[in-house]
N, C-alpha and C positions, 0 to 999 in steps of 0.2 A: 412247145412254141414259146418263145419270148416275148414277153411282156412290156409295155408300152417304158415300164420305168429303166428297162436294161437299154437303150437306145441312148446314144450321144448325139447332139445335134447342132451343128455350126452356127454359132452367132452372126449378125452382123458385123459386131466388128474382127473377128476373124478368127476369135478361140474356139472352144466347143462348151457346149451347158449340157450334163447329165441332166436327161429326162425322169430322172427319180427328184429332182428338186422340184418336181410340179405334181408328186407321189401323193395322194391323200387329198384332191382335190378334181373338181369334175371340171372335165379339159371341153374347148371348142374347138380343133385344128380344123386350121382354114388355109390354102393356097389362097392368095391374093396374089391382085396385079393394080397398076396403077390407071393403067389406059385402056379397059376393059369395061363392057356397060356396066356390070355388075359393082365396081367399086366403090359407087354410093352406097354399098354394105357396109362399108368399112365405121360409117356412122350409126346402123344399127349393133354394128359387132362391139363399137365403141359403150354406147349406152346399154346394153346388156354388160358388159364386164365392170362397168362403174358399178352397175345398179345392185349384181350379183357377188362382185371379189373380194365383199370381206364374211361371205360365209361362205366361200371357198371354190369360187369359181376363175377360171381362166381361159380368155383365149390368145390360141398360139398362131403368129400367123406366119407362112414361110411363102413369099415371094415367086411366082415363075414365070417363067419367058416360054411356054413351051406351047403356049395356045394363042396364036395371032401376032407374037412378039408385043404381048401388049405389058412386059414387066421390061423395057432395054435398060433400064439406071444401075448406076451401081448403086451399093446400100450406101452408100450416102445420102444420096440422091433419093432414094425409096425413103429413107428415114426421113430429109424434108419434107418430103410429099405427104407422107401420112402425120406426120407434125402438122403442116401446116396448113393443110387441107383439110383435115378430119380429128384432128385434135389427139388422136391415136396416143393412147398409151400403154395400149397393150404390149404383149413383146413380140417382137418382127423380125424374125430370125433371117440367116443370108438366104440368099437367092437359092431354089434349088431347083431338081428335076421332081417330076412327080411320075412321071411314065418313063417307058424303054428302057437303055442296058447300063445307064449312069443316074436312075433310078434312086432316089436319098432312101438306105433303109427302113426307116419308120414310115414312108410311103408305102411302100412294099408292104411291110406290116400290116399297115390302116387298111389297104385294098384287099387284104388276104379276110383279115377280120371282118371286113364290112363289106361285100361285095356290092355291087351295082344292079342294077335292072338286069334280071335273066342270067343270075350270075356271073355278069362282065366286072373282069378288075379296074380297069385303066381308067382313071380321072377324065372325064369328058369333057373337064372347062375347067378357067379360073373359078372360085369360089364355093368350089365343093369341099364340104363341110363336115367332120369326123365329131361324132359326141360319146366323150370318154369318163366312165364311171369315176369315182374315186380308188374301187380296190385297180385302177388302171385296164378296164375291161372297154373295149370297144361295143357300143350298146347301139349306135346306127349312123347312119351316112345319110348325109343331107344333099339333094341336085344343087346346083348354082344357085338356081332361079328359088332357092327355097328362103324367103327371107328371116335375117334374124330373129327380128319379132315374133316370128310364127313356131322359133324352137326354142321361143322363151318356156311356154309350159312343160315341155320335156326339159329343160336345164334344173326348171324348180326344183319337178318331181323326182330329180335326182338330188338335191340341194338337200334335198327333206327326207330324204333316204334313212 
């Protein structure tokens, strides 16, 4: 099975960034959306990666339209929003799928590694939440509704590994 750092994944502005440049640090992947209840997250996801990123933490977050159409902007438009709304400086990767047959590989990945309630793969909303070791190991899947704050002491106790 392939591992989290063999994965390429589209930027916003339109190249692609090897996921081995995020190698050796412990990841947050988050689908985000803008018009979603959930996106007052985006200021707990915010304050966890200030608080956490210079002893080697990151969250990754990739945009989708595919629950309620609540991501329609292009990333430009995604990129103000979390600019100027939430002060976001994490990195906001292009818009993608998370489920069905157009599916962004490392989606597919994350759901294989981390399954759901009852062993379901499919992302059930915006803001479900991947927590990935540093040797790039999928270690658990967070629901929407699970707020930042509350995967702060799982982030540590990886920190501190």
């Amino acid at each position: 099975m392939a591992g989290i750092a063999d994965f390429e994944v589209k930027t916003a502005s339109g190249g692609t960034e090897p996921m081995a440049n995020h190698a050796g640090k412990v990841l947050l992947i988050v689908n985000v959306a803008s018009k979603c209840g959930f996106t007052p997250q985006y200021e707990g996801l915010e304050a966890l990666y200030r608080k956490h990123k210079d002893q080697g933490f990151e969250v990754l977050g990739f945009p989708c339209n595919q629950f309620g159409a609540q991501e329609p902007g292009n990333a430009e438009e995604i990129a103000s929003f979390c600019s100027l709304t939430y002060d976001v400086t994490f990195p906001v990767f292009a818009k993608i799928d998370v489920n069905g047959p157009e599916a962004d590989p490392l989606y597919e990945y994350l759901k294989k590694a981390a399954p759901g309630l009852m062993g379901s793969t499919g992302i059930k909303w915006n803001f479900t939440k991947f927590l990935v070791d540093r040797d790039g190991k999928v270690v658990r899947r967070y629901a929407p509704q699970a707020k930042p704050e509350d995967i702060a002491k799982d982030i540590v106790a990886l920190l501190n590994k």
